[in-house]
Each structure stands twice: as C-alpha cells, then as structure tokens.
Kinemage of the C-alpha trace (Angstrom):
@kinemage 1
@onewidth
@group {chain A} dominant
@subgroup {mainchain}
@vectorlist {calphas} color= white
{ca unk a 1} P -5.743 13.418 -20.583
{ca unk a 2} L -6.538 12.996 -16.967
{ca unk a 3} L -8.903 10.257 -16.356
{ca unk a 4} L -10.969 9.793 -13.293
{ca unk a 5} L -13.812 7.388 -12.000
{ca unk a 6} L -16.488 9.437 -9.964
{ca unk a 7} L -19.595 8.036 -7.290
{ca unk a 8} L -19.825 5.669 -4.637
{ca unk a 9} L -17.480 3.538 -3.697
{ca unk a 10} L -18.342 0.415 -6.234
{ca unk a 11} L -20.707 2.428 -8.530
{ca unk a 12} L -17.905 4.811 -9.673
{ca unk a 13} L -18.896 6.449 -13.297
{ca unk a 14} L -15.765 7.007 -15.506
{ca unk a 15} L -15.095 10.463 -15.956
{ca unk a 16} L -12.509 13.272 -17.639
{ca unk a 17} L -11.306 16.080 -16.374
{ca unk a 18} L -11.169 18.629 -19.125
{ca unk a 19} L -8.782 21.667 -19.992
{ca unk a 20} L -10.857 23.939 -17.547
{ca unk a 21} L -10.512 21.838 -14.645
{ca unk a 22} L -14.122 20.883 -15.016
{ca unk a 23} L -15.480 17.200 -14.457
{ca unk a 24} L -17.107 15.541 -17.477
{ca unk a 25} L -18.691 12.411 -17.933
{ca unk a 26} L -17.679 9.616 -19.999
{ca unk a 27} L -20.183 6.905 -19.297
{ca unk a 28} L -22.199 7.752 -22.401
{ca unk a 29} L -19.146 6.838 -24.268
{ca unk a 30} L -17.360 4.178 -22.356
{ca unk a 31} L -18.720 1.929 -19.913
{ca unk a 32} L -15.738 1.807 -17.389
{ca unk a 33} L -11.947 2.953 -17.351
{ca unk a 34} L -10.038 -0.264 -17.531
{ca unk a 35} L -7.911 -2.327 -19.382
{ca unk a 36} L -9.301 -1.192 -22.227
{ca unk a 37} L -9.883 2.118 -21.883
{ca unk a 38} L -6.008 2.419 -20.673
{ca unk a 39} L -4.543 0.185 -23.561
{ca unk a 40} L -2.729 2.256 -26.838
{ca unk a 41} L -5.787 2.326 -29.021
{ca unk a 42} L -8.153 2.851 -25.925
{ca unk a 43} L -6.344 5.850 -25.557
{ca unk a 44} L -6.015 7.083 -28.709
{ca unk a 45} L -9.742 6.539 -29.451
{ca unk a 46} L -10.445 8.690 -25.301
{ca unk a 47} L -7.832 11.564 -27.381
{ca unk a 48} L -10.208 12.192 -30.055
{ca unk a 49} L -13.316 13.076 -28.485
{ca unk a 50} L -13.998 16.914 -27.065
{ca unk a 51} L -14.289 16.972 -23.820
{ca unk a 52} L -16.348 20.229 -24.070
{ca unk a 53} L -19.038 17.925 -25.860
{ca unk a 54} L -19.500 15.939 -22.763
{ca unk a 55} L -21.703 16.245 -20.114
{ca unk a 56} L -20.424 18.679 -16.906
{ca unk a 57} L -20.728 16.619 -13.659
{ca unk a 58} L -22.512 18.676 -10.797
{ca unk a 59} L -21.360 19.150 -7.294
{ca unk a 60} L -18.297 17.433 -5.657
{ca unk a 61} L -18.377 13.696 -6.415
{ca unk a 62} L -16.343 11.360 -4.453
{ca unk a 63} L -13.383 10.532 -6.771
{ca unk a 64} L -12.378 6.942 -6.483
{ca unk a 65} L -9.268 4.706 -8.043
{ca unk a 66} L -8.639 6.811 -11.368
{ca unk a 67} L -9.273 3.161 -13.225
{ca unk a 68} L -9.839 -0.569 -12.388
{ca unk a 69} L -8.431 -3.483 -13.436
{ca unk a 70} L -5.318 -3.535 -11.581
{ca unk a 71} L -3.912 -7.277 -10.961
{ca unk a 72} L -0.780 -5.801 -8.893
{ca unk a 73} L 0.472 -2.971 -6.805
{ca unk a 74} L 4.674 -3.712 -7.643
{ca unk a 75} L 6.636 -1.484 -5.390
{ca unk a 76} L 9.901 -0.056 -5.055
{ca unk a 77} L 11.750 0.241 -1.335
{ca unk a 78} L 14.640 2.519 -0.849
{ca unk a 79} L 14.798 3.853 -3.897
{ca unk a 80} L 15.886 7.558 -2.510
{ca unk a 81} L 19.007 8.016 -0.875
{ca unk a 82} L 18.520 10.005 1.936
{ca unk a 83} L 14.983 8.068 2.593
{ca unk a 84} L 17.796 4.958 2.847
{ca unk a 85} L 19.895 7.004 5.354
{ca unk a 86} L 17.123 7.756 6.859
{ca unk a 87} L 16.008 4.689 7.772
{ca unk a 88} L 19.437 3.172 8.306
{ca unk a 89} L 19.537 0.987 5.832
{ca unk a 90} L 21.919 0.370 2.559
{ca unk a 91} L 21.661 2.187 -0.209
{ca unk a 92} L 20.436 -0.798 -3.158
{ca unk a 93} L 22.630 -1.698 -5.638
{ca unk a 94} L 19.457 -3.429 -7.355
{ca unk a 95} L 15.950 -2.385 -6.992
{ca unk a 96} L 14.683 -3.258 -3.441
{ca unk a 97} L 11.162 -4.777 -4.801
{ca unk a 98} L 7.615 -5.787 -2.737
{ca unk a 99} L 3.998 -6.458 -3.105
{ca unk a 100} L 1.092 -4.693 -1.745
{ca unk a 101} L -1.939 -6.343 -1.769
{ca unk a 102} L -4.549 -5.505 -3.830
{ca unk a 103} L -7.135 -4.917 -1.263
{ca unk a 104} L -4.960 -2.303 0.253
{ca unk a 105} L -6.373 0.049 -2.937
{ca unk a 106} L -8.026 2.739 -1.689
{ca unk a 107} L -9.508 6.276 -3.318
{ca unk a 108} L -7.377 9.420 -2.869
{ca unk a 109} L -9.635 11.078 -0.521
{ca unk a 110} L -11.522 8.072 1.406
{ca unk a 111} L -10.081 7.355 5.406
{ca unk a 112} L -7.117 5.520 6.407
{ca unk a 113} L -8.137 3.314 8.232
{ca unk a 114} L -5.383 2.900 11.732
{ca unk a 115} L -5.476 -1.711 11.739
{ca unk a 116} L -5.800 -3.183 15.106
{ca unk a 117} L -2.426 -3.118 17.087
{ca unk a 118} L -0.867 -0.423 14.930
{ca unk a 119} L 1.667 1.491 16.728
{ca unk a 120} L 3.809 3.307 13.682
{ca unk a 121} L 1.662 3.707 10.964
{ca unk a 122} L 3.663 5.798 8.515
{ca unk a 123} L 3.614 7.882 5.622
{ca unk a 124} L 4.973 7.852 2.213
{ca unk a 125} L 4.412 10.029 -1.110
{ca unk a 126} L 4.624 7.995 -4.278
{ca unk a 127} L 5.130 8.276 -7.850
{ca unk a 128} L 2.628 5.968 -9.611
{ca unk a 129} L 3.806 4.400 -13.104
{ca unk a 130} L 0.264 2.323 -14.948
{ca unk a 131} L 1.275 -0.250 -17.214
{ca unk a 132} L -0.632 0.085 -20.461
{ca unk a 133} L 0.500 -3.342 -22.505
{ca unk a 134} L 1.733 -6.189 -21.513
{ca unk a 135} L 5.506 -5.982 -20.388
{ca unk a 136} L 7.765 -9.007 -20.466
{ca unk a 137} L 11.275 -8.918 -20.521
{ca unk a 138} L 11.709 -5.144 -22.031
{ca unk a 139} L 14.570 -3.138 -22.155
{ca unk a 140} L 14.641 0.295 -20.255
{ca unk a 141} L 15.007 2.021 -24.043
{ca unk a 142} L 11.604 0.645 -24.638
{ca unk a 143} L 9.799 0.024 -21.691
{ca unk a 144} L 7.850 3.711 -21.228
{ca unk a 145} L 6.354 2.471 -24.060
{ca unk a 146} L 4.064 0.043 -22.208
{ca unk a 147} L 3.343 2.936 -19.810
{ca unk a 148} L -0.242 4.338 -19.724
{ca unk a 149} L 0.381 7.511 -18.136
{ca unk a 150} L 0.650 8.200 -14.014
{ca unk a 151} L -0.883 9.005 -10.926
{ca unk a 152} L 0.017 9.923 -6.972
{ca unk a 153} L 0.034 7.573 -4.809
{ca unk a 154} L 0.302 7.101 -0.615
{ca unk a 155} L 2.381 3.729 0.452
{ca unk a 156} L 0.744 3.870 3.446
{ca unk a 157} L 2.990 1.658 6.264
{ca unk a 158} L 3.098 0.124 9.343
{ca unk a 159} L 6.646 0.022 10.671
{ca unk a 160} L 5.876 -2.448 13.279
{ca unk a 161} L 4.326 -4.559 10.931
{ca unk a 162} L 6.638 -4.414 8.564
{ca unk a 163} L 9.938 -4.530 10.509
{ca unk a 164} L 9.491 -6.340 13.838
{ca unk a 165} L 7.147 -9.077 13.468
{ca unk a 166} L 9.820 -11.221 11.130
{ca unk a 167} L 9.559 -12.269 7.601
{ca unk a 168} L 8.838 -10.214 4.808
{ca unk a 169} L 7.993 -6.363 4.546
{ca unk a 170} L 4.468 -7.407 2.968
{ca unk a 171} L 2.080 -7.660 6.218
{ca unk a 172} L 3.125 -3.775 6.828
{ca unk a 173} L 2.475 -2.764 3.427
{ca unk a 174} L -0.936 -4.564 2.259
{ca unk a 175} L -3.614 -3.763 5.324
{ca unk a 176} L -6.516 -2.120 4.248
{ca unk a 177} L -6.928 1.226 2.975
{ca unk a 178} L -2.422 1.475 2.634
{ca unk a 179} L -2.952 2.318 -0.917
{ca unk a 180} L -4.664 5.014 -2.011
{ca unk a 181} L -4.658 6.204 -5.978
{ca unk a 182} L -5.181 9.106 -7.494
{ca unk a 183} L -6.851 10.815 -8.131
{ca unk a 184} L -5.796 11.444 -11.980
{ca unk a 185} L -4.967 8.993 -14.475
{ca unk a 186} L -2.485 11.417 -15.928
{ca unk a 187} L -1.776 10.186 -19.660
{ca unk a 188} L 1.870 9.521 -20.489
{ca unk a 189} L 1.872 12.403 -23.581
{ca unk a 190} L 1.309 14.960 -20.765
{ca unk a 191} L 4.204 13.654 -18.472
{ca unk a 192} L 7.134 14.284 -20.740
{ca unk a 193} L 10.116 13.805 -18.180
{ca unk a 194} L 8.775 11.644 -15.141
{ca unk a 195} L 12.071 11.965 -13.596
{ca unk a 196} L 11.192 15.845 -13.330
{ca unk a 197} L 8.236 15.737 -10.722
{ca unk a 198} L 7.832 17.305 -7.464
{ca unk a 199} L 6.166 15.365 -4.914
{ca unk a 200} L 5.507 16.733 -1.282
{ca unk a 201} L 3.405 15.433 1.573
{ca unk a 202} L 2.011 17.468 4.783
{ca unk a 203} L 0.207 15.526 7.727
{ca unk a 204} L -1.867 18.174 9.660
{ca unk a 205} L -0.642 21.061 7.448
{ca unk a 206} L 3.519 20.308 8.582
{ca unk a 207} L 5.380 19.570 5.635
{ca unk a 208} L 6.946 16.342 6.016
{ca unk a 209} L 8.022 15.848 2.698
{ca unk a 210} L 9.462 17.888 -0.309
{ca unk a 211} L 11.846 16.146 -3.212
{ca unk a 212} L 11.668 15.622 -6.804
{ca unk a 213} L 11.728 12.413 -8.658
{ca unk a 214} L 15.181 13.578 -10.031
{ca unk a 215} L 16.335 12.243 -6.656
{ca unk a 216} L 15.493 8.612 -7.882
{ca unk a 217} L 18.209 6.053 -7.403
{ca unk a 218} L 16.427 3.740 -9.884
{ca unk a 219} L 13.927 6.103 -12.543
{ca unk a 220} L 10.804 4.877 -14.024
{ca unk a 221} L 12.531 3.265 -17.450
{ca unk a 222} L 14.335 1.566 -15.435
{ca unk a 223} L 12.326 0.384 -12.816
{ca unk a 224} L 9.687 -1.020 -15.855
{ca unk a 225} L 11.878 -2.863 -17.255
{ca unk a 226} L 13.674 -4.534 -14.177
{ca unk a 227} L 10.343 -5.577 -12.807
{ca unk a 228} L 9.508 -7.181 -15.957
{ca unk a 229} L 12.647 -9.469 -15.762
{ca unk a 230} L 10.819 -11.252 -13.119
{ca unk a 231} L 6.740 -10.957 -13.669
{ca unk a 232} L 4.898 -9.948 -16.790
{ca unk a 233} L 3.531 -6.717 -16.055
{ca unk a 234} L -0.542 -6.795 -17.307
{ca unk a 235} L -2.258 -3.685 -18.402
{ca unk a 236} L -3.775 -1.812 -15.630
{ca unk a 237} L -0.356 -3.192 -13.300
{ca unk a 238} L 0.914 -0.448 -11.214
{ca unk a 239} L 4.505 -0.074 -9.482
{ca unk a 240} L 5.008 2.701 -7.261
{ca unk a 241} L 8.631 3.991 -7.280
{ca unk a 242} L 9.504 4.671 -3.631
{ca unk a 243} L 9.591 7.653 -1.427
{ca unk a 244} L 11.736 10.378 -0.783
{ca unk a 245} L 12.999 11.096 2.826
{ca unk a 246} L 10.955 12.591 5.458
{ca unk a 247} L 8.777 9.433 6.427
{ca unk a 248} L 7.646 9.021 10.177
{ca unk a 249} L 9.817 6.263 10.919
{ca unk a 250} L 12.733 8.959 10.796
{ca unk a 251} L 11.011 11.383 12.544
{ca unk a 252} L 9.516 9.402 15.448
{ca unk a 253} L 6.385 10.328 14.861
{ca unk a 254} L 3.491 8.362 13.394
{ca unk a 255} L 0.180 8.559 12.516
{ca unk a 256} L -2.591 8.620 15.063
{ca unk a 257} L -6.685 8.571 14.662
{ca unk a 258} L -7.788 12.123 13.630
{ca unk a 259} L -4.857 13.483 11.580
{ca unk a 260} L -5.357 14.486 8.009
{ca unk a 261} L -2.768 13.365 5.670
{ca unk a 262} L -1.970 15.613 2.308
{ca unk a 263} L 0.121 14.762 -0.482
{ca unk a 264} L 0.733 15.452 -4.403
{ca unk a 265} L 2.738 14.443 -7.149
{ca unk a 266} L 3.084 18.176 -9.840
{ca unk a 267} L 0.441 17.564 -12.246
{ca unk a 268} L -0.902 14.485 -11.230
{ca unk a 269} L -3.441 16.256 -8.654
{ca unk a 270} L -3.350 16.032 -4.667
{ca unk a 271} L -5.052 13.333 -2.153
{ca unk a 272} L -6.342 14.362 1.519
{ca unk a 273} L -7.299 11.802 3.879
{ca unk a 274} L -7.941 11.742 7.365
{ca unk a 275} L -6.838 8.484 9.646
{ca unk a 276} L -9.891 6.463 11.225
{ca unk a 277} L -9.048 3.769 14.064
{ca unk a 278} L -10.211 0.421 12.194
C-alpha cells in the first residue's frame, strides 16, 4: 500500500493511493494515519479494504508527511563510501548516528526554507525506514520485522552549521523545514529488497545525484537493529540511512533562494521543493 495524508498543512485527511495511481480517501474509514494505522494489525486491517470502493479525491491536494506520530528522526552519517571520500572523512567502522529534530519535518513538496546566516545549505537524498513496533534490542535477522514500510526523504543540511560552529552535527541538521517526508508511506510487502533502490536527486534539473542503496556501507537490517542497541525505537520512529555521494559540500556549490530541489527514492514517489530565504 502507499499511504498518504492530503490538505492543509495541520488539517491533512489520510488518504491511499490506489493501483491506478489515483488518490482515495480514507477518512471515512480511519480517522488519521498514525501509530495505529502503521502498527501490524493496522495494516493488515488498511490491506483488506478496496481501494476502488473509496472515494476519488479531486484536483491536486497538497500532500503532507505520509503519517504522524513520529517521536524521532534517527539518522545515519557516512554511510556511503564515496559520499565519505567525498567529504574527506573516514569511512565508519560503526554506524556514524545523529538526531534531527522533530520540527525539522516538513511535506515533500512544501519550501525549504534558507535559516538566517546560512551560507552552505546542502542537499541529500535519503532512504526512509518507519518503525512499525516497538524495537528494543533486536537482532538484524529480525529487526525488518518492526519495519512499517518506507518513504523518500531530503536530509536537508547546513554545512556551516553543522561543521564550523563546534560541537555536535545536530544544529546543521534540525532547522526548520531540513526534513521533508514523502510523499508515500510505501508498505514493507511492496519493498521486497530495500537494499535494491535507486535514489537520485536534481537541483534545477542538474543531476547531482544517482546511486542505489546497494552502495550502503551499513543496510537497513542492520542499521534497525544497531540503533535499537541504544534507544527503543517507537512506532511511527523514522531513521534515514544516509546519502550517496554527490552532495554540495563536494561540489562547492550550495543552495541559494529560488532553486528547486528534486529527488526520489524507485517506488517510493518523488519530492520537488523550491528554497525560500527564511
């Protein structure tokens, strides 16, 4: 299934998209797509209805955050080699691991939004993994299990931020609008290999990026379950699994006020946003 929430920013409806490509509406069923929803029998119980049977959304919607409910953004650094190289740093020997804030979430097509003092705001294509049950201490044989399904995502940056201004990477990871979602909820029995994905990102029609999640130092399995060492992973949770190389910071180039960013993960639908001085 893939799983959307539709309408204003705060007012979103929840929504499926069904085998056409169509938009249907779910509110009459469900009242939200959250923790719920997203959990094993939530999902089993969304698998059994006919989407044909629901009713077609008119027009264009805004699409917002495919579901709510999510208590942390857990994400991965370095976790391509040549994205490693190219920012001339080690390659990990563990997973390199960081927090974005939660009000960094963003919808797949609303603004970025440049902060105040920003001089290398960057780019970064993502593969999303949403938790679906709790995770605590699981081994990588087992922990897809607590997966939901997945979804793009853009770790928006800002190098500056993140790299000169001391401590942690967290202050050039977390402003707001540096996480947009979406804009699927793509269920986890329509992902079979997760580690067989391409993912590609264009800023002002350029390809910047191209890979494949094969290229994953760390993949998803095991990624869920190292996390969960160290934090119990809630349904709804999200980690985002690093980028591939082809980032601003090794081109020299960053984002400015006006361009339009594109991205997309195959099969878990595209994002387009366009930067906005804050």
């Amino acid at each position: 299934m893939k799983l959307v929430r539709f309408g204003p920013r705060g007012r979103e409806k929840p929504g499926i998209i069904d085998p056409s490509g169509a938009l249907r509406d779910l509110s009459g069923v469900v009242g939200g797509i959250g923790w719920e929803e997203i959990s094993p029998a939530g999902l089993r119980r969304l698998a059994r209805l006919d989407p044909g049977a629901l009713p077609k959304v008119r027009g264009r919607p805004r699409l917002g955050v495919p579901y709510a409910g999510i208590s942390k953004i857990v994400a991965i650094g370095l976790n391509y080699r040549d994205h490693a190289r190219e920012s001339n740093m080690p390659i990990p020997k563990e997973p390199v691991v960081f927090m974005k804030a939660t009000t960094c979430i963003n919808g797949p097509f609303d603004p970025l939004l440049k902060p105040a003092g920003s001089t290398k705001m960057d780019w970064e294509v993502e593969l999303g993994v949403v938790i679906g049950r709790e995770a605590r201490r699981v081994d990588a044989a087992r922990a897809l299990d607590h997966v939901a399904g997945y979804c793009t995502f853009n770790d928006v940056s800002e190098r500056a931020f993140q790299l000169e201004m001391g401590g942690q990477w967290d202050k050039g990871k977390g402003c707001d609008s540096f996480g947009p979602i979406g804009p699927w909820l793509v269920t986890r029995d329509e992902v079979p290999d997760p580690q067989n994905l391409r993912l590609w990102l264009a800023v002002n029609g350029e390809r910047m990026q191209d890979s494949s999640t094969a290229e994953m130092i760390f993949p998803c399995a095991e990624l869920v379950s190292y996390v969960s060492r160290f934090m119990t992973l809630n349904p709804g949770d999200l980690i985002v699994t690093g980028t591939p190389p082809g980032v601003g910071m090794g081109r020299g180039r960053f984002l400015q006020a006006g361009d339009v960013v594109t991205l997309g993960v195959d099969g878990l639908g595209e994002q387009r946003q366009v930067v906005r001085q804050a």
